[in-house]
N, C-alpha and C positions, 0 to 999 in steps of 0.2 A: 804807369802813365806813358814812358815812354814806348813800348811796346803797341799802345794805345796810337800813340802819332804814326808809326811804321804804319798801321793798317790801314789811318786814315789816308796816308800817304799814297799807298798801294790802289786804293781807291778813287782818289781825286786827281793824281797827276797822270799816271796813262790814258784818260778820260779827258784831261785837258789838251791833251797831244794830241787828240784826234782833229784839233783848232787849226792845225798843219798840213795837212791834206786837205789836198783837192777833192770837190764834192763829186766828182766821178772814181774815186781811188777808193772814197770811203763806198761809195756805192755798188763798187765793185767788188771789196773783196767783204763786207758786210755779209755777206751769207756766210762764210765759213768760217768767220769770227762766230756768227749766231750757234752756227755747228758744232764748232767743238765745245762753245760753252754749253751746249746739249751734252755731248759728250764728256765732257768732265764733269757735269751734274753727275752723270750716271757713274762716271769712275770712283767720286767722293762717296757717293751712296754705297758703293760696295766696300769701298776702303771702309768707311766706317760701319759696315753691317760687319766684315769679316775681319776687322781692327787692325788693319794693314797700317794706317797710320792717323795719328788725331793731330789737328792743324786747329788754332784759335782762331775764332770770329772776329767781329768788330761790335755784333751788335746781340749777340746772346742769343739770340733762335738762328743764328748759322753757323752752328760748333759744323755740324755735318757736311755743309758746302758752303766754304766761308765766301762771302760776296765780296771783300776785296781783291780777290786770289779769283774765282772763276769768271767773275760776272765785269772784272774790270781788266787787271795785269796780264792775264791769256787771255782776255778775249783782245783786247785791244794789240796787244804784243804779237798776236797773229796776222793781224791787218798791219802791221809795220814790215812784219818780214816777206807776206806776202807783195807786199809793194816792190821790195826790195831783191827779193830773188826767186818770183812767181815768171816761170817760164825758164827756168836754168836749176835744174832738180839737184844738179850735185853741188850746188851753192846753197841751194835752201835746206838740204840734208846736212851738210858741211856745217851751216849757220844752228840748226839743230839742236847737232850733237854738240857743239860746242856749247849755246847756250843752255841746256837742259844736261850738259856734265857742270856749267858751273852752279846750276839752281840746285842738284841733286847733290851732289860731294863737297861745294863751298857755304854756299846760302844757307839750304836745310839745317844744318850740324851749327850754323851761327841761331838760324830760328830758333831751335832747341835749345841751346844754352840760354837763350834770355824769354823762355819760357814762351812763344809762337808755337811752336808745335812739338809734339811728346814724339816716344819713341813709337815704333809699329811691330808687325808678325812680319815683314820684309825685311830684307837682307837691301842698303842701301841702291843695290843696284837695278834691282827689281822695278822700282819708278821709274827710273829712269830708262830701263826696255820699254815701261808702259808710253812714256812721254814719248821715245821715239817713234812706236806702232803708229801713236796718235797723228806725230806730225806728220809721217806716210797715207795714214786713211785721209786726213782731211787736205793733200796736196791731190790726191785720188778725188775726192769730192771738188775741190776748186775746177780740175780736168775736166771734171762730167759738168759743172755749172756751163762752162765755156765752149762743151763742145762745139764744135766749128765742123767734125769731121777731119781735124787735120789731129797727128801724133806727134808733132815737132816740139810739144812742151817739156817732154820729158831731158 
């Protein structure tokens, strides 16, 4: 049961966060929140075709891509950082690596002990290359949404 509130949790309050921003912030970086949630569709799917790692659901038909984990806490947790260090790259890499070494080596290894997500065929650190690739492709995709013809975002 408990495990049971986390997901819902995971689900309904980054989602209530978005009540904080302004409707030109959400509107702005709203595509590449849409993006990587594309993207992590496609990384869950392989994780779980090549059993890299198995992560619980909320609601029984998404063992595979659980929906409070893509479809809410990275999609929405990307439009926060974006907001907040979209245009100064070794801030938002710095912001990153930080938050996705605490997701990967502090959170994961707690999700596991209280039975959220099982062990995988990856060596812990392996996600955590994948998560950073991710945040580099889709600050590369924010770039192209905005092009202006100016390079000064990096």
């Amino acid at each position: 049961m408990a495990e049971e509130n986390i997901l819902w949790a995971l689900l309904v309050l980054p989602l209530l966060s978005l009540f904080f921003l302004k409707r030109s912030e959400l509107r702005r970086f709203l595509p590449v929140a849409w993006f990587v949630t594309v993207v992590n569709s496609l990384v869950y799917q392989a994780a779980h075709y090549y059993k890299w790692w198995d992560e619980q659901g909320l609601f029984g038909w998404d063992n595979i891509i659980p929906v409070p984990w893509v479809y809410s806490s990275y999609m929405v947790a990307t439009i926060w950082i974006f907001k907040f260090t979209y245009g100064r790259f070794l801030l938002y890499l710095t912001v990153n690596v930080t938050l996705d070494g605490i997701y990967s080596f502090a959170w994961y290894p707690i999700q596991q002990k209280i039975g959220l997500a099982g062990t995988g065929g990856l060596p812990p650190y392996a996600p955590y290359l994948m998560m950073l690739a991710v945040s580099v492709l889709i600050y590369l995709y924010q770039m192209w949404q905005e092009d202006d013809g100016r390079t000064e975002r990096l």
